[in-house]
Each structure stands twice: as structure tokens, then as C-alpha cells.
C-alpha beads as a LAMMPS data file, in Angstrom:
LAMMPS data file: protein, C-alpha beads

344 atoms
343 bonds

1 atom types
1 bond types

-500.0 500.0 xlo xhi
-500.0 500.0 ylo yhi
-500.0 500.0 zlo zhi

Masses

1 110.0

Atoms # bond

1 1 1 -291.521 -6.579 -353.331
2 1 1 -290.416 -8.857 -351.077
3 1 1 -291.822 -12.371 -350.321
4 1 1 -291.934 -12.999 -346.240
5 1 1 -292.059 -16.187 -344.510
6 1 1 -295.646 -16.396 -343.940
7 1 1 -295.967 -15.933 -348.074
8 1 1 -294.006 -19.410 -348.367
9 1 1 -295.392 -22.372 -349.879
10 1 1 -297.085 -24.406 -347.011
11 1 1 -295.527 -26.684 -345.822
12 1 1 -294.910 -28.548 -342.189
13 1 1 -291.778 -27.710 -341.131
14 1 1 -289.495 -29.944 -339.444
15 1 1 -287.421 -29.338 -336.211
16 1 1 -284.629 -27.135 -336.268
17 1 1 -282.466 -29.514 -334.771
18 1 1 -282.751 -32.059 -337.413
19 1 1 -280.076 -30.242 -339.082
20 1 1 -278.739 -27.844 -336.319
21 1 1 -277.316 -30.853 -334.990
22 1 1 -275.328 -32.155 -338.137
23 1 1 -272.144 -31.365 -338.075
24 1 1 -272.090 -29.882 -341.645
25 1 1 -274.531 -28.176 -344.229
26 1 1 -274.903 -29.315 -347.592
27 1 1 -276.149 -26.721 -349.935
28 1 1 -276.668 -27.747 -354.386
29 1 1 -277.075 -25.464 -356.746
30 1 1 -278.200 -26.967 -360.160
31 1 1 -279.612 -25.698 -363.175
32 1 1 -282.145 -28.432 -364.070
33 1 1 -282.311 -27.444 -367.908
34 1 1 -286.199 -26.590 -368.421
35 1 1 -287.764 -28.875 -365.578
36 1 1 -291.534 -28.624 -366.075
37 1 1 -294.229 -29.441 -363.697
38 1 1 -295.986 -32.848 -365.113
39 1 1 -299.301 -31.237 -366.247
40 1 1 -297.374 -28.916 -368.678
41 1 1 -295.968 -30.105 -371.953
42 1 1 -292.631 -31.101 -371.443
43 1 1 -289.568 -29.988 -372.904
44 1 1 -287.313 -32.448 -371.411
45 1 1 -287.388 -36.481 -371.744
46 1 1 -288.478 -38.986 -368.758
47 1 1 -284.692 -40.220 -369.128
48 1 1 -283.843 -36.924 -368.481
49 1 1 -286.299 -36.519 -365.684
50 1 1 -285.287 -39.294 -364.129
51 1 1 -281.459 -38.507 -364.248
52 1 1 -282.061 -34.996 -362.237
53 1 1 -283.997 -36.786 -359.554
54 1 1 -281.870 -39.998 -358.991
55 1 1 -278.562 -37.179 -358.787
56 1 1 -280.932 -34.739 -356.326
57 1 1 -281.886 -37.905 -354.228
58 1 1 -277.977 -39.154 -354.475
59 1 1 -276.294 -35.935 -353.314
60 1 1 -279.456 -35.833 -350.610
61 1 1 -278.638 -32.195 -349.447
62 1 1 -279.905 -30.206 -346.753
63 1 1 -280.755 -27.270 -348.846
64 1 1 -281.149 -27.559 -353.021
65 1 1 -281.332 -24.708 -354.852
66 1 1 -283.290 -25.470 -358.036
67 1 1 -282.722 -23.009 -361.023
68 1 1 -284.675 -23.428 -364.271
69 1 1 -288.143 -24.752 -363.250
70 1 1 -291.533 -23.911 -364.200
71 1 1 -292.762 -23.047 -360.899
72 1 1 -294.134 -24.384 -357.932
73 1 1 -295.553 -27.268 -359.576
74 1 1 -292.489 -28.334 -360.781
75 1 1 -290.795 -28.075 -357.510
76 1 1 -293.641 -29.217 -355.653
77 1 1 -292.875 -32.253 -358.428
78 1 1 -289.350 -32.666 -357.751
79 1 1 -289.718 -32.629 -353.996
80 1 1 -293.037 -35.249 -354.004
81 1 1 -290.606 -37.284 -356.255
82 1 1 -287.496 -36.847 -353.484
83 1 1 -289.656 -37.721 -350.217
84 1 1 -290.508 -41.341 -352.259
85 1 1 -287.160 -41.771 -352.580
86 1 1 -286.527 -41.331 -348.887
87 1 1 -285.297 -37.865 -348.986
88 1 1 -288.031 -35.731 -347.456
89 1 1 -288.145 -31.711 -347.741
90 1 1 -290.619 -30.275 -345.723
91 1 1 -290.016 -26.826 -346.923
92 1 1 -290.875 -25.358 -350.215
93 1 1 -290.478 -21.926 -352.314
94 1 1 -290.256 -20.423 -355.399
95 1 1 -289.096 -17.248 -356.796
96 1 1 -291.634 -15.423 -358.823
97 1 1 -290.053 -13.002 -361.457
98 1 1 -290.928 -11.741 -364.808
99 1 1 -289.853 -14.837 -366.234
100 1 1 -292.398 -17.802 -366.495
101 1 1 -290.817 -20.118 -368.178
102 1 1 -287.912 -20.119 -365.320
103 1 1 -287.937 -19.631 -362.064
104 1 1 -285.607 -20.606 -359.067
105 1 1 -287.240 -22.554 -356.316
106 1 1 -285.855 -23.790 -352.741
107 1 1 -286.297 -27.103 -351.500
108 1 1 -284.909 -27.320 -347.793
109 1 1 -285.223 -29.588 -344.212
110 1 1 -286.108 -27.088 -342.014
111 1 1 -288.097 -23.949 -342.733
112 1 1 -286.282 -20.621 -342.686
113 1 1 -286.180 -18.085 -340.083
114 1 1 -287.174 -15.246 -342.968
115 1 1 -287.878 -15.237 -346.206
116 1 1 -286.843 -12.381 -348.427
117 1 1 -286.915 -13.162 -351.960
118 1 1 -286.588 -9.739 -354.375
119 1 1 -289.267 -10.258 -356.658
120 1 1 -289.703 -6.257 -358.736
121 1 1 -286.309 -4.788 -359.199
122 1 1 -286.114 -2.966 -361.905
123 1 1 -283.398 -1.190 -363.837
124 1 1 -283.369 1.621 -366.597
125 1 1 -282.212 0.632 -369.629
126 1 1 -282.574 2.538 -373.275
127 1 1 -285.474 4.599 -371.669
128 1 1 -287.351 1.469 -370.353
129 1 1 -287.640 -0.045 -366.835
130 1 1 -286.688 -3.071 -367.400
131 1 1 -287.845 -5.637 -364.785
132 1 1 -284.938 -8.311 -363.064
133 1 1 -286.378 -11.606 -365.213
134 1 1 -286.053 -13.939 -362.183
135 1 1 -285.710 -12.107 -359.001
136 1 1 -283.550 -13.003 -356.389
137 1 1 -284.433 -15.540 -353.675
138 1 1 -283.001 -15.041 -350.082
139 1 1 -283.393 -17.324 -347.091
140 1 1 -282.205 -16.446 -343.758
141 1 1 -281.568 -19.596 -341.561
142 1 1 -281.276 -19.829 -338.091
143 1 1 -280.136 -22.531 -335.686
144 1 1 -280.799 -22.534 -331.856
145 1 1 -277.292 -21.899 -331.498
146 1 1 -277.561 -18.268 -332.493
147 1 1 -275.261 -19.068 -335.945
148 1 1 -277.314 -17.636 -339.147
149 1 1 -277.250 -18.123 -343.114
150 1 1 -278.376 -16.036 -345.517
151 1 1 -278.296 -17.779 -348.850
152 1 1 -278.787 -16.062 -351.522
153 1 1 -280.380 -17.438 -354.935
154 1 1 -280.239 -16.121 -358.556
155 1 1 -280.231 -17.082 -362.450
156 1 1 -279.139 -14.066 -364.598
157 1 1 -280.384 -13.352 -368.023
158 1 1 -278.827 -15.453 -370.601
159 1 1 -276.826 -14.703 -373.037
160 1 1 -279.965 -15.543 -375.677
161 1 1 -280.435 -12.510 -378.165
162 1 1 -281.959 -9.292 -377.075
163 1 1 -282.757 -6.422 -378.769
164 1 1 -282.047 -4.368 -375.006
165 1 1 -278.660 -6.049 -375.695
166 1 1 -277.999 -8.995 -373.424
167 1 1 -274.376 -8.079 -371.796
168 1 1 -275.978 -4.693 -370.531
169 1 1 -279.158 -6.526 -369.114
170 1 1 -276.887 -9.005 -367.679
171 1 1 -274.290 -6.367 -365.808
172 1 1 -277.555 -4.241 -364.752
173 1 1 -278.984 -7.469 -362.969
174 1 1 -275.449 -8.196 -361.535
175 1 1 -275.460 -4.572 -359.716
176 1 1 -279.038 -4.831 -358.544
177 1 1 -277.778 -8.352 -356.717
178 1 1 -274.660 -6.801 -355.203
179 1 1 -277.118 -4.067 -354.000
180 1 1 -278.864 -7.306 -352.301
181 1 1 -275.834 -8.154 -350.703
182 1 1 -274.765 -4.724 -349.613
183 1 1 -277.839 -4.220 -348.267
184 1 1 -277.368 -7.770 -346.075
185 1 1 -273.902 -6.487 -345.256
186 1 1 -275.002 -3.171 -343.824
187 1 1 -277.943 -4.650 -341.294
188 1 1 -275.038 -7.132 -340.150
189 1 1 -271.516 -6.308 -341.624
190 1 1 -269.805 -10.068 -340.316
191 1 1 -272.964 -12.189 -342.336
192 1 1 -272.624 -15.134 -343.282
193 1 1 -274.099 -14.834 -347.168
194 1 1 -273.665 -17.665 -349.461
195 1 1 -274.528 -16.807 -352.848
196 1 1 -275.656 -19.279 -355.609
197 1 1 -277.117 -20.207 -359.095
198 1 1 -276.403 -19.405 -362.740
199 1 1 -275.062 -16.275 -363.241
200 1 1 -274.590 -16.522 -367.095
201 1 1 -270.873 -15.230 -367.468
202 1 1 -267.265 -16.314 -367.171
203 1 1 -265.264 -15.418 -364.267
204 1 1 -263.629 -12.589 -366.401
205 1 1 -266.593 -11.131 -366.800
206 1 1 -268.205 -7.655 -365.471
207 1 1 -270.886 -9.101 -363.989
208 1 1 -268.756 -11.238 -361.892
209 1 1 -266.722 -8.702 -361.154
210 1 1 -269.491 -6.135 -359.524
211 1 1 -270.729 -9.067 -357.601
212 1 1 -266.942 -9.959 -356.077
213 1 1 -266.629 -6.225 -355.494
214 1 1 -262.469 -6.293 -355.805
215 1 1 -261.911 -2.827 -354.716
216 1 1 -263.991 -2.912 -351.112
217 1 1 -262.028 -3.928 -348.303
218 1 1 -262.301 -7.803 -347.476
219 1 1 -264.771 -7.583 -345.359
220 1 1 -267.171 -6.754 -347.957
221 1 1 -266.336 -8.629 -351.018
222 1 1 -267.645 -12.254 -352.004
223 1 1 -265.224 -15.570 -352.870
224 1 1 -265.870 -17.615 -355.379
225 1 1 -265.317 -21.089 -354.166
226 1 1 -265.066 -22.630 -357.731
227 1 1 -265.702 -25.869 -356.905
228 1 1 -263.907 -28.611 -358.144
229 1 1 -264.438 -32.117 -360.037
230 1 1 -262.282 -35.476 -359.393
231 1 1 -260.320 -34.494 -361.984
232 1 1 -259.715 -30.807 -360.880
233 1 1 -261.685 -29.082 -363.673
234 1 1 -264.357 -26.528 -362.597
235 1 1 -266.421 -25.887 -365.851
236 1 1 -270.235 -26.104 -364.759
237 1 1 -271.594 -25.789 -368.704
238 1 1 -271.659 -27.271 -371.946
239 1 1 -273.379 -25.589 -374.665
240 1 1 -273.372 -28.378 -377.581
241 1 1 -274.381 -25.770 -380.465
242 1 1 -271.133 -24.675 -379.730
243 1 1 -269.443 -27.417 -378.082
244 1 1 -267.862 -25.324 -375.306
245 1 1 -267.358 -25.955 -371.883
246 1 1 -267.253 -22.825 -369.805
247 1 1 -267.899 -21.855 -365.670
248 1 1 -271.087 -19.982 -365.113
249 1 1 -272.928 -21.759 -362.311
250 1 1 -271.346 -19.810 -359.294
251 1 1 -271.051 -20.346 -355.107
252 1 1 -269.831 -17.215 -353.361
253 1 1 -269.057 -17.026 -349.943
254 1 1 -268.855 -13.524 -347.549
255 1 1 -265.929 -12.742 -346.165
256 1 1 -267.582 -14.240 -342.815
257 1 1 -268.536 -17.195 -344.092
258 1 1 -264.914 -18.336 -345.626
259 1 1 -263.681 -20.134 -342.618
260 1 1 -267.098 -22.237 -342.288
261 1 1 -266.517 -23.395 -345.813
262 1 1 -265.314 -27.104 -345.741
263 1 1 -263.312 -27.172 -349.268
264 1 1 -262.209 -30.878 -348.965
265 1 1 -266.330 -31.447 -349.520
266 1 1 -267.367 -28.798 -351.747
267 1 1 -266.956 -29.865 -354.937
268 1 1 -268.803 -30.498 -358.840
269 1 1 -269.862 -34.148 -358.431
270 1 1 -269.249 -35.883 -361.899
271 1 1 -272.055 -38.841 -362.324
272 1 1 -271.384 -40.388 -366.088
273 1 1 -275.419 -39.481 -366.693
274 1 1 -274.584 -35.807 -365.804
275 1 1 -275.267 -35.175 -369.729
276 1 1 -278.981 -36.724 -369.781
277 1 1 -280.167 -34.664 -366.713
278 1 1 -278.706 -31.495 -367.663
279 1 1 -276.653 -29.099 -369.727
280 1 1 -275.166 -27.901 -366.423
281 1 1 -273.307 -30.059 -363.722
282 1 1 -274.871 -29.158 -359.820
283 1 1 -272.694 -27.480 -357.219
284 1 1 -272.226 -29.072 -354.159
285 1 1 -271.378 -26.526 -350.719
286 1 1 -270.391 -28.111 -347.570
287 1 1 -270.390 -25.852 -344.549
288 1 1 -269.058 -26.496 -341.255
289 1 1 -272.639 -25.042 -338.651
290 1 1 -270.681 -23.234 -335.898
291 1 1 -269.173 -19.450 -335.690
292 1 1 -265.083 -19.601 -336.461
293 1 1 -262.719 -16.565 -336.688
294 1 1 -261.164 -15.981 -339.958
295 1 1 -257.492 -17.419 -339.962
296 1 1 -254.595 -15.029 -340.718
297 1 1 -253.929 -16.756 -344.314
298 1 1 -257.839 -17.518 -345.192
299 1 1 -257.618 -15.370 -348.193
300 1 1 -254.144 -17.187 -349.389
301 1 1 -256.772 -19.246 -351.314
302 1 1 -257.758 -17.005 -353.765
303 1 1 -256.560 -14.912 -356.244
304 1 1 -258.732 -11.696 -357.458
305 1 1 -261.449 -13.847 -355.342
306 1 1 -261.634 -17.207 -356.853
307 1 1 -260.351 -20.174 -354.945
308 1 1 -257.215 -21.156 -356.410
309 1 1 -256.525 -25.143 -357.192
310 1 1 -254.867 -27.113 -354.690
311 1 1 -251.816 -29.558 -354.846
312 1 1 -252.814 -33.384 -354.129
313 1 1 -251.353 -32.725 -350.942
314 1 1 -253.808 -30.159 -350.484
315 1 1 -251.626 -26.905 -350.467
316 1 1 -252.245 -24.279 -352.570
317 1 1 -250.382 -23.592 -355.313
318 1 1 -248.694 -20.365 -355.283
319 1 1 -247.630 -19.823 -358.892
320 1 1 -249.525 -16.473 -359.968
321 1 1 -250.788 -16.094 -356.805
322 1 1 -251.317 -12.362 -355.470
323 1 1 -249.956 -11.569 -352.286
324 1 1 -252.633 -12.235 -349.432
325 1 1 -254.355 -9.336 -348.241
326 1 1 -255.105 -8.884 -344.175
327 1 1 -258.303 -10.962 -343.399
328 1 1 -259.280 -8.773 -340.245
329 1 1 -261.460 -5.461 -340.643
330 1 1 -259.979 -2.173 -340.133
331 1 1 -256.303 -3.458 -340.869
332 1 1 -257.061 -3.457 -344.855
333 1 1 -256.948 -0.170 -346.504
334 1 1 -259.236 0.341 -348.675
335 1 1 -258.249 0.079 -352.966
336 1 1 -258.470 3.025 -355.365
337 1 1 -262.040 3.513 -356.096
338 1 1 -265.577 3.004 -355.356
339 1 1 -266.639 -0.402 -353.596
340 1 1 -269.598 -0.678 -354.887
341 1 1 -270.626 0.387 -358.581
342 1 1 -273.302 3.874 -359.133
343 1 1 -276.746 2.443 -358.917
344 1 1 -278.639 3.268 -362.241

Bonds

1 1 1 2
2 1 2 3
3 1 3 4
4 1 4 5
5 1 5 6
6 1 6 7
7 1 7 8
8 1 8 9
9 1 9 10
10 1 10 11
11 1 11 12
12 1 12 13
13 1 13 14
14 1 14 15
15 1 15 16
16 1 16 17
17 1 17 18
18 1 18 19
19 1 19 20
20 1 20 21
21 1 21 22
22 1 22 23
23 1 23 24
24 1 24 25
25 1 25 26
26 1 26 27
27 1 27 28
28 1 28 29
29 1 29 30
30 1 30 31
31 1 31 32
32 1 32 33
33 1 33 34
34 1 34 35
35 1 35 36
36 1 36 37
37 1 37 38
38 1 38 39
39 1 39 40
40 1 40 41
41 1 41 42
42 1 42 43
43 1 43 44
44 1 44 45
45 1 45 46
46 1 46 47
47 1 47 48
48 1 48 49
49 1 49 50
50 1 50 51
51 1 51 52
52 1 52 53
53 1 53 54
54 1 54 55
55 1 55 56
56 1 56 57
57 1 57 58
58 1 58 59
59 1 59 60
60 1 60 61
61 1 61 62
62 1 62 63
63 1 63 64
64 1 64 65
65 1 65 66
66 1 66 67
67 1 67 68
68 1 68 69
69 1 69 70
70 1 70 71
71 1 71 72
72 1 72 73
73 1 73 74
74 1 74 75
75 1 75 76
76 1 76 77
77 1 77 78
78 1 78 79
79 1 79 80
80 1 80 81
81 1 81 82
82 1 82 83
83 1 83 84
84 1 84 85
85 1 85 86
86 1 86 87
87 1 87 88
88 1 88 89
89 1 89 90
90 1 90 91
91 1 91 92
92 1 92 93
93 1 93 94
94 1 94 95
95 1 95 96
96 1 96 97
97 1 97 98
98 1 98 99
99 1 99 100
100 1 100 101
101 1 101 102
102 1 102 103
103 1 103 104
104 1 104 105
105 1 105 106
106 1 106 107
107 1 107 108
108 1 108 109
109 1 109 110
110 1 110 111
111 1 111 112
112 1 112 113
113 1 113 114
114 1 114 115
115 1 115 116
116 1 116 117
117 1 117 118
118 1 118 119
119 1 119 120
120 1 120 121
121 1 121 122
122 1 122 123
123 1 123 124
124 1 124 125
125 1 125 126
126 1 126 127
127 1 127 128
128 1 128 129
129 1 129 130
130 1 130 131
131 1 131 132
132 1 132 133
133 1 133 134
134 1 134 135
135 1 135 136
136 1 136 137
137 1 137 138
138 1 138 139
139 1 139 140
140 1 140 141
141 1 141 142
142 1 142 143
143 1 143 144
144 1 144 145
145 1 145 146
146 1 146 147
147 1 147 148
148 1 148 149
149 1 149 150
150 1 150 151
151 1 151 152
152 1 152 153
153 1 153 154
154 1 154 155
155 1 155 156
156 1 156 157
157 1 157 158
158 1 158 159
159 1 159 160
160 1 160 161
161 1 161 162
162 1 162 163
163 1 163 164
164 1 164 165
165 1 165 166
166 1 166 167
167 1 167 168
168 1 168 169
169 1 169 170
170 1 170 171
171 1 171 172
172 1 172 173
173 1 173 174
174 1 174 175
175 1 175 176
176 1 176 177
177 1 177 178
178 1 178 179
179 1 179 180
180 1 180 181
181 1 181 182
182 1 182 183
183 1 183 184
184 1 184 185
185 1 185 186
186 1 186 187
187 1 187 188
188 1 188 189
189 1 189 190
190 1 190 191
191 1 191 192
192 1 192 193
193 1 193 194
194 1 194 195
195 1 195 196
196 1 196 197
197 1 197 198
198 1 198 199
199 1 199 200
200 1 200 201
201 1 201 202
202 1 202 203
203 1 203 204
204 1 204 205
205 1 205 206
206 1 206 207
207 1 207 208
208 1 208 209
209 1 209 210
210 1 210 211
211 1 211 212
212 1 212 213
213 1 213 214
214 1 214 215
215 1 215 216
216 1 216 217
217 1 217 218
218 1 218 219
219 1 219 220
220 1 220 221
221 1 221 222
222 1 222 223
223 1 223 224
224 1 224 225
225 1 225 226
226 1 226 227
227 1 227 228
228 1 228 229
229 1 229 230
230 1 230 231
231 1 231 232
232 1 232 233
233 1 233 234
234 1 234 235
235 1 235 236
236 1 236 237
237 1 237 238
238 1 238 239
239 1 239 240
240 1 240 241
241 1 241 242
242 1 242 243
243 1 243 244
244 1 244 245
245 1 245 246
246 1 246 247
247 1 247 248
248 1 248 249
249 1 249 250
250 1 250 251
251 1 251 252
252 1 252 253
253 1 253 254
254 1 254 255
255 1 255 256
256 1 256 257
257 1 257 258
258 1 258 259
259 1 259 260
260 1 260 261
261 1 261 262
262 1 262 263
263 1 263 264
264 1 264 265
265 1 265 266
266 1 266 267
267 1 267 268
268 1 268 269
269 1 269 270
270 1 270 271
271 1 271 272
272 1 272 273
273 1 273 274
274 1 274 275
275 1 275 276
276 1 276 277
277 1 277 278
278 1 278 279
279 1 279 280
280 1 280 281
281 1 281 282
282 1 282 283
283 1 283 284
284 1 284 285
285 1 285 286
286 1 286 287
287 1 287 288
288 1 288 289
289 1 289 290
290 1 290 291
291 1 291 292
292 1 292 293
293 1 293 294
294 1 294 295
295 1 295 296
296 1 296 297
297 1 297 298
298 1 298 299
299 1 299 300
300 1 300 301
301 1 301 302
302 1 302 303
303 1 303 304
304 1 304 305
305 1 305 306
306 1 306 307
307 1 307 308
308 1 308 309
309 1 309 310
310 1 310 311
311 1 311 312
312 1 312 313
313 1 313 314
314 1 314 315
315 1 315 316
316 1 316 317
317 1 317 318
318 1 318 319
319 1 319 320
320 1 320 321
321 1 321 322
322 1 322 323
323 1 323 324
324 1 324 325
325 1 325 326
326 1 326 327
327 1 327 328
328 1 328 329
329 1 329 330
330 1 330 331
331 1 331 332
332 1 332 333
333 1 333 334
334 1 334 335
335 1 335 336
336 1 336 337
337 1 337 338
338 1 338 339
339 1 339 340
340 1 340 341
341 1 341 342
342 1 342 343
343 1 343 344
């Protein structure tokens, strides 16, 4: 199914040029760790209540994507909380999905051009159809200036026991979303797609893998931007019953998008109360608005598509580094193999 504009929360929007006329985007991603809407009982203490919402009103984006919530109460919650704070968000949605405990929702200053969320993919799995547990949300923005966004929201199953087996739900929901993508990519092949949330796995993972989809030609894969803390560590999790500290909150850019991406601004901020408001640290994506053509060495900042760490003088370090690949369609030829992965 999927959930058009006129199915969005209401909500008065404000202008477009209230943020067509910035001269950057900020985007957050942040797992929120259980938020609950206020008449529910809550999982989560008012010290860590208040911690998400001073950080949400602190990084004061122009587009949050909220993963973990209990619904549109909860983000109708978080964004009542955010306009008292001076940080108003006139637009509102949530991503229904099979899952009712968690679900993504979209807090944003203008309202966008479409709304597309993927709310009943299913996949087959030991003779079942199993459904996708939180859908996928996508927003298409549009500015009067013709440039558009299509940001793309999801929170893959976890890596909690299942008797379907967990990994193989996981990698199923992983193709399902590249299918999203695709799909985006074959209606209008230069997108700009910005894809976001908590995709459950490490960066060696298969699920990360489909998504990046390493063997099309550049044109149709997605970056990781791994963003980056102050101290240059990009871990996005810590799980204390096993006291690990891994990366599986994720932005991913299209190949269109790369050279809107401002890197000196996207980043992990790194509050010291980041461990009372959640188990995950937020993402924080700064786009430049404005169409620019890919540079000849845009893809010299990644290596099997995650953005490789940069020097303090803000070159990147070419130790291990693969050689870059031509940016510019038609002049890559295409790897060994299928681009995109058999759909179940």
C-alpha cells in the first residue's frame, strides 16, 4: 500500500521558501530507544525524555527522522514538545507497519510534495508471507527551484531472536528496500535519494551490501556517508548487555546526490547526555539545496561505498583505498554479475 500526501497527518504547512531559501538542508536520523506517546505506559524515564528533546531542539533540523516511536502520538508528542521550545514542525507522519510497538515517523518544516511510504511488503520466508515489520517511509520534496529529494526512511528487524531466523528476515527486508530504491531510480535514473534509519547490521554485512548494490554501475548504487564524531569514530550503537559499540544507524546518498552532500557538516554529534536519551547516537546530514554535477574524483571518497576518513587537513586518506571508478554514466562498465539481487 502506499500512503499519499493527502493520507498525511494534518497539519498546516508552511511556505516552501522557508527552507528553499536556506542555503543548506539538515536532515537527523535518530533512534529514540522506545519513545512512547504520554498516555501509554512508559518504558523510558522523564530524564531520558527530556535528553531526546533538548538534543532534537539543539540540532533544530529541517527534517528529523524519528525511528522507534509508538506512533503518531508519540510524534505528535515530540513535535508539540519541539514548537515550545521554539522549533516549530508544521508537518507530521508516521509509518504504519506490522510493528506497533515501533514505528518511524517524520517531523519536517515544509510539507512534502508526495508522500509514498511502503506500508504491506511482504516476503516469503519458510512457506509464510512474512510482512516488512516497519515499512518504509518515503518523502519526495520539492523546492520552487525545480531541485527534488526523495528521502527515504527505514528501521530493519533487529537482531532480537526469531524462530523465522533473524539474519534471513533482516536480508529479505534489505532487498525489498533496494527494490524501493530501484524502483525511484527507474522513474528518474539521476534522483537525488537519501536513505536513512537503523538498519540493524554492520557495514560487512549482506544487508548492507544489497542496499549499496556494489556490482551496478555508479549510477545506481548508494554511499554510505558514515558520518563522523569529533573524535573521528563513527559507531552509532551501544548495546550494554554486551558492551559493544558497533555502526548500524546508516545515511546513504544516490549517486546524484553525492556532490550536494556537505561532509565538513555531516557528522554524529557527541552531547555527554547522549547515553540518557538513547542507546543510539542521531545522524546529522547537511545538504547543499541546488543541482551540481558530479566532480571527476567524487567517488575518491569511498571505498566499496563507505566514505573513507579524512586527514585533519581534510584529504582523504589513501591507504587501502580502491582505485576510483568513473563518476559519469555510460563511461563505467558494468561488474561481473547481477545489479540488483532475484526478488523472492
Amino acid at each position: 500500500m502506499l500512503l499519499r500526501a493527502a493520507e498525511a497527518a494534518p497539519a498546516q504547512a508552511s511556505p516552501p521558501e522557508t527552507v528553499a531559501a536556506a542555503p543548506s538542508l539538515r536532515i537527523v536520523t535518530y533512534n529514540l530507544c522506545n519513545y512512547r506517546d504520554r498516555s501509554q505506559p512508559q518504558i523510558r524515564t522523564p530524564e531520558a525524555r527530556e535528553a531526546v528533546l533538548r538534543e532534537l531542539a539543539e540540532l533544530a533540523p529541517d527534517i528529523a527522522v524519528l525511528v522507534e516511536t509508538s506512533g503518531e502520538g508519540a510524534v505528535a508528542d515530540i513535535r508539540d514538545e519541539l514548537a515550545r521550545r521554539g522549533q516549530p514542525y508544521p508537518f507530521q507522519t508516521t509509518v504504519p507497519g506490522a510493528d506497533v510497538e515501533r514505528r518511524i515517523g517524520i517531523l519536517a518544516r515544509q510539507t512534502p510534495a508526495a508522500l509514498e511510504h511502503v506500508t504491506d511488503s511482504t516476503y516469503r520466508l519458510r512457506d509464510r508471507d512474512v510482512p516488512v515489520q516497519r515499512g518504509f517511509g518515503h518523502c519526495l520534496f520539492a523546492w520552487p527551484s525545480g531541485y527534488r529529494l526523495h528521502l527515504v526512511a527505514a528501521h530493519l528487524k533487529s537482531k532480537a531472536f526469531d524462530p523465522l531466523g533473524q539474519t534471513d528476515m533482516r536480508r529479505y527486508e534489505a532487498r525489498l528496500l533496494r527494490y524501493l530504491v530501484d524502483d525511484i531510480i527507474g522513474r528518474e535514473a539521476d534522483a537525488n535519494i537519501l536513505l536513512v534509519g537503523d538498519l540493524n547490521d554492520t557495514p560487512d554485512s549482506s544487508p548492507i551490501s544489497t542496499l549499496c548494490s556494489r556490482r551496478s554501475n555508479p549510477p545506481k548504487q548508494l554511499y554510505d556517508l558514515r558520518p563522523l564524531d569529533r573524535f573521528g569514530m563513527s559507531w552509532t550503537h551501544y548495546w550494554g548487555a554486551a558492551d559493544t559499540y558497533s555502526r548500524i544507524d546508516y545515511a546513504m546518498a544516490s549517486f546524484g546526490l553525492l556532490p550536494e552532500v556537505d561532509f565538513a557538516l555531516t557528522e554524529i554529534p557527541f552531547p555527554p547526555d547522549w547515553a540518557v536519551a538513547s542507546d543510539h547516537r542521531p545522524l546529522l546530514i547537511t545538504l547543499r539545496l541546488g543541482e551540481r554535477p558530479p566532480s571527476p574524483d567524487c567517488l575518491a571518497r569511498f571505498e566499496r561505498n563507505a566514505r573513507l576518513p579524512e586527514s585533519p587537513a581534510g584529504d582523504v586518506h589513501d591507504q587501502g583505498a580502491a582505485s576510483p571508478r568513473s563518476p559519469v554514466p555510460g563511461q563505467a562498465a558494468a561488474a561481473p554479475g547481477q545489479a540488483t539481487p532475484a526478488r523472492p
